[in-house]
N, C-alpha and C positions, 0 to 999 in steps of 0.2 A: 356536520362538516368537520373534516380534520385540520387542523393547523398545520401548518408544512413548518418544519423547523429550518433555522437557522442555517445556510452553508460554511462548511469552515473554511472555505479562504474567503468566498467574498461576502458572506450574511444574508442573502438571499435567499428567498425558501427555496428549498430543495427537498427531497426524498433520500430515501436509505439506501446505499448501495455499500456492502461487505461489514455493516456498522461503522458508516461514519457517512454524515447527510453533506448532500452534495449537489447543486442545482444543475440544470441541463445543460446551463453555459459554462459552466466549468465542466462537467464530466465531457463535454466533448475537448476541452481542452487535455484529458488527460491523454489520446492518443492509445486509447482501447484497440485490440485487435480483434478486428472481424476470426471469423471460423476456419476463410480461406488462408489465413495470415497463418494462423496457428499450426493448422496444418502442412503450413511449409516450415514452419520451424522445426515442427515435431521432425521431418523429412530429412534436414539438414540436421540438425543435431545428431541425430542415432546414426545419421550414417558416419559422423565424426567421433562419437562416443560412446563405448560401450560398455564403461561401467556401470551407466544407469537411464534409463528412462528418460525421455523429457519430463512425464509427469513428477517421476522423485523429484528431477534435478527443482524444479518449480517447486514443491514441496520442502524441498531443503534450503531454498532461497528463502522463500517464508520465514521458516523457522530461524534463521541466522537475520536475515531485517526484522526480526519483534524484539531478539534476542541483545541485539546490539541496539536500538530503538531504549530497550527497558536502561541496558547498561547505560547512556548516554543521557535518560532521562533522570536517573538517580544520583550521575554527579553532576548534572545544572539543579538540583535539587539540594545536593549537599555542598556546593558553593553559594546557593542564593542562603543559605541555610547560618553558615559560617560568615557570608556579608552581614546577616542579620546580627551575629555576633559579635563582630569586626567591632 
């Protein structure tokens, strides 16, 4: 039998969803979109924008929230760093 690891906001077992474990009762808290939902984004976007795809624009959002995720995690990293110094 598997161990259900830990959820990271409330501790919970939970399962794996995109690498990063999450229980049932939070993942319905995040406000996931069904396939009908997406499908109307995708609709509504491209008809407003055509420099790129829905899928890029989602692809280039990723990359800019990991991107600014990493930067923001490395200066509370090198202020807890410099408190230690202080």
């Amino acid at each position: 039998m598997e161990l259900k690891k830990p959820c990271f906001p409330c501790g919970n077992p939970g399962t794996d969803l995109f690498g990063y474990i999450i229980c049932d009762s939070c993942k319905t808290k995040l406000g996931l979109f069904t396939d009908e939902t997406i499908q109307k984004h995708i609709a509504l976007y491209e008809k407003s924008n055509k420099k790129r795809s829905y899928a890029e624009e989602i692809r280039y959002r990723l990359e800019f929230v990991e991107k600014d995720y990493i930067k923001k995690r490395i200066k509370l990293h090198h202020i807890q760093e410099r408190l230690n110094q202080i």
